[in-house]
C-alpha positions in Angstrom: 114.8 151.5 87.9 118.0 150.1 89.7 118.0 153.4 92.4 114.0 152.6 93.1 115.0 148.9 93.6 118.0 149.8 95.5 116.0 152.2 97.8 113.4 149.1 98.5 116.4 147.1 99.4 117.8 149.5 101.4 114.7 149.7 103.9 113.9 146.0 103.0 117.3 145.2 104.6 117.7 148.1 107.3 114.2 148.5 108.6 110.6 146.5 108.8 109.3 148.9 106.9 107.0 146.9 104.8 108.3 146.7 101.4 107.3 145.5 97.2 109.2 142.4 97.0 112.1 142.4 94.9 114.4 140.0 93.0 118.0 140.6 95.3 120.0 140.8 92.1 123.9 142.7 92.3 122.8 145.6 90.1 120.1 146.7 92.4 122.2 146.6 95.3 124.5 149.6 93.1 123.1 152.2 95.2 121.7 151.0 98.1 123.9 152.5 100.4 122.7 155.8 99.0 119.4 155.3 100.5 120.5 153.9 104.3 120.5 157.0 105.8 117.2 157.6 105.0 116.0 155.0 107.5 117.6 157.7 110.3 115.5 160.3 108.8 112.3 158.3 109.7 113.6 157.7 112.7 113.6 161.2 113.8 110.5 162.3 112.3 109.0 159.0 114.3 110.9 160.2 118.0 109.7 164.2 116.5 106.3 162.5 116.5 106.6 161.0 120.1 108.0 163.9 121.6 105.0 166.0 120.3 102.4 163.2 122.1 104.3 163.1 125.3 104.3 166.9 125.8 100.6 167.2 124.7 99.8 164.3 127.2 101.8 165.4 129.8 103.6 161.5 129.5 106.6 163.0 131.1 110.2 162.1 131.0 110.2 158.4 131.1 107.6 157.5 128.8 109.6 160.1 126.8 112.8 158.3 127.0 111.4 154.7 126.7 110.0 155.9 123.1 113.2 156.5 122.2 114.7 153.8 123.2 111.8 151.5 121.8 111.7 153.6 118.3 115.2 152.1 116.9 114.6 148.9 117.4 111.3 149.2 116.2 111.8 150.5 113.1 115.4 148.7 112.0 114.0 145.3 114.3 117.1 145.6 116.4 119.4 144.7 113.1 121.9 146.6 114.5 121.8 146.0 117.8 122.3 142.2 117.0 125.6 143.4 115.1 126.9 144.9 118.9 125.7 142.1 120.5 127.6 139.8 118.5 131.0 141.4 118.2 130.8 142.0 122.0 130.3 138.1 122.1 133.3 137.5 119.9 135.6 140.3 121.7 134.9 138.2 124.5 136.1 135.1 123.8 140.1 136.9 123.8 141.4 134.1 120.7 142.6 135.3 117.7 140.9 137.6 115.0 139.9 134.0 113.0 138.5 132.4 115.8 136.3 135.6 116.3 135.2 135.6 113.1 133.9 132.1 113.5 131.9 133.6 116.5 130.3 136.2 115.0 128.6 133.6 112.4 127.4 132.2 115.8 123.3 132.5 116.1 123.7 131.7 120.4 124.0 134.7 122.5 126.9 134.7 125.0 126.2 135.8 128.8 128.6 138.8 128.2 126.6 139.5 125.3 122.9 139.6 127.2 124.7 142.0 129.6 126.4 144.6 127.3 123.2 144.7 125.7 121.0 145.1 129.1 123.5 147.6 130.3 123.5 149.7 126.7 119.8 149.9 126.6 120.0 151.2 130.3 122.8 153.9 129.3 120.2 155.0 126.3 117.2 155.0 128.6 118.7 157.2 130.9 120.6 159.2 128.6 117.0 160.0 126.4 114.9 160.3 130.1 117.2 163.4 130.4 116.8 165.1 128.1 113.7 167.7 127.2 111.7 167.3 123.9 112.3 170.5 122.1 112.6 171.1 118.5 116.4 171.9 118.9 116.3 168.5 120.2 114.7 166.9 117.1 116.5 168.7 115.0 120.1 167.4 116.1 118.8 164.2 117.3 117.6 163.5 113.8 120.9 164.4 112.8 122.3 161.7 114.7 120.4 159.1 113.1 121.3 160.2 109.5 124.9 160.9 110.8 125.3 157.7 112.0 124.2 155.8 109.0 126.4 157.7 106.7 129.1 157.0 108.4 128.4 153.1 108.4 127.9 153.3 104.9 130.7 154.9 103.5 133.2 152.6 106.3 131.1 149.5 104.8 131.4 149.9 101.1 135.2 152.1 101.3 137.0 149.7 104.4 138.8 146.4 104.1 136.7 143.5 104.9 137.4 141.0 107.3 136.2 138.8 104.5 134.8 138.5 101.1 131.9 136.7 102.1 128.4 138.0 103.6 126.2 140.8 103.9 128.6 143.9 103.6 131.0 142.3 101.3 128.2 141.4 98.5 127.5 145.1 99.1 130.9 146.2 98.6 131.2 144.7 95.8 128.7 145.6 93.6 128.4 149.3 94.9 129.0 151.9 92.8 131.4 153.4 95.4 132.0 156.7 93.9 128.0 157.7 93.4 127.4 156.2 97.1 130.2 158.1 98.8 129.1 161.2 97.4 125.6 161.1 97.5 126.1 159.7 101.0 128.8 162.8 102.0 126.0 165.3 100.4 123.5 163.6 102.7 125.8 164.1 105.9 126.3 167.5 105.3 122.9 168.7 104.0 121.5 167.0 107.6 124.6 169.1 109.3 123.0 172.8 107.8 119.4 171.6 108.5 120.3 170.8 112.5 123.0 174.0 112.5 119.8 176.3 111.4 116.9 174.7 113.6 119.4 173.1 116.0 122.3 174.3 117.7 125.8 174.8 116.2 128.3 173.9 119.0 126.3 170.7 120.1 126.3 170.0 116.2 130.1 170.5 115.9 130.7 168.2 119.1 128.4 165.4 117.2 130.6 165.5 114.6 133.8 165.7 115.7 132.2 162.5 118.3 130.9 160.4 115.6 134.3 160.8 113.0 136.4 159.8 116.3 134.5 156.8 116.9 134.3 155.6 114.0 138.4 156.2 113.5 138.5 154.1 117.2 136.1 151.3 115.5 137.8 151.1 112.3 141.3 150.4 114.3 139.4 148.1 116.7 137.9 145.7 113.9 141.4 145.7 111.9 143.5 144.3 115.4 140.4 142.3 116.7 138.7 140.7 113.3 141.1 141.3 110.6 138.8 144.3 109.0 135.3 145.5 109.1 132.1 143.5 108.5 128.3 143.7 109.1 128.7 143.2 112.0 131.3 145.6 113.1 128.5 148.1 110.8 125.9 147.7 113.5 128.5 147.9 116.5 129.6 151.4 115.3 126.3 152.3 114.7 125.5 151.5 118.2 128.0 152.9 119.9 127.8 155.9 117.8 124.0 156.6 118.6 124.9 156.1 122.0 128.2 158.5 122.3 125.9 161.2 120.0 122.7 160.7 122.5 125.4 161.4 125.3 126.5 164.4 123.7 123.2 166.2 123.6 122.7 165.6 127.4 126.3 167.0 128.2 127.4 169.4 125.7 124.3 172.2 126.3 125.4 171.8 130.1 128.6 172.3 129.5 128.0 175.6 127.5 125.8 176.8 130.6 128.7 176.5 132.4 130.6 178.1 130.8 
């Protein structure tokens, strides 16, 4: 009964999926990291979906890419992009890691916010109008989204927090760490064999070597610049993850043809 109620307030938190109503109670939040990357699974059946509607209607490759830039924050209602916004806001205001942590509690959006934000969803747009809807493309696409969330789940419940207060720290504390690291770690690599089979193996090898460097380059960044990670700092990896991993599947098969 706790993993069902964990998995409803996994997609309750991450997503607008409409979900049962539940009592938010610290047991039922014992496994609800085990469940996050899930949300990156419907995800990429969702942008397999779109892909299939814009090559059967001919939509071509903008329509394509503004799907997928408008399926994310559909689905998790920009959660995470609210987490980038506001550390960029905070990184901004060059005080010290307290001071930034005051910011980040902040509900205004700063001007250098606004434009990190405009300019990241014009780096996705034009990063997801390149590329061609294939089912190699789905494959490790949908990888990325599952990657991605593993990732932030295991740094979020196993990294020092910048605090013992909020979101991520009432999640770290009453995870069963062990079970979610490992069910987690079995979901990252599961997803890897699925996209090396009906992907392709050297753009999935560059995704991960990608995502485990950024995430080593966030987790240094929110220990000088906050004092350790938070929910915030989550969603900004997350972010900048997608982004990097997007990236990679534009430049990685040219690369290869160059070769």
């Amino acid at each position: 009964m706790n993993a069902l109620r964990s998995f409803v307030m996994a997609f309750s938190t991450f997503s607008r999926i409409p979900m049962p109503k539940i009592d938010w109670r610290p047991e039922c939040m014992r496994y609800m990291m085990c469940f996050f990357p899930l949300i990156g699974i419907v995800l990429g059946l969702l942008a397999w979906v779109w892909g299939l509607v814009c090559e059967g209607l001919s939509l071509g490759s903008l329509l394509f890419g503004a799907g997928l830039v408008a399926i994310p924050l559909l689905v998790t209602g920009g959660i995470h992009l609210d987490g980038f916004s506001d550390v960029v806001d905070a990184q901004s205001s060059h005080t010290e890691p307290a001071r930034k942590r005051e910011i980040l509690k902040d509900p205004h959006t700063g001007a250098f916010a606004g434009m990190a934000v405009a300019a990241y969803l014009i780096v996705y747009f034009a990063c997801a109008a390149s590329l061609e809807p294939t089912p190699r493309l789905f494959a490790c696409l949908g990888c990325s989204y599952v990657l991605t969330r593993c990732l932030s789940g295991i740094a979020s419940i196993c990294f020092a927090g910048s605090s013992d207060e909020g979101m991520v720290a009432s999640f770290r504390l009453s995870a069963s760490k062990r079970v979610c690291v490992i069910v987690q770690t079995i979901e990252a690599l599961a997803c890897a064999v699925v996209t090396a089979v009906l992907g392709d193996g050297v753009v999935l090898a560059a995704m991960m070597v990608i995502a485990l460097l950024v995430l080593a380059l966030v987790h240094g960044f929110a220990r000088r610049q906050f004092g350790g990670w938070s929910g915030d700092i989550a969603g900004f990896f997350l972010q900048v993850c997608e982004l990097a991993l997007l990236l990679c599947l534009v430049v990685v098969p040219k690369v290869v043809n160059l070769i």
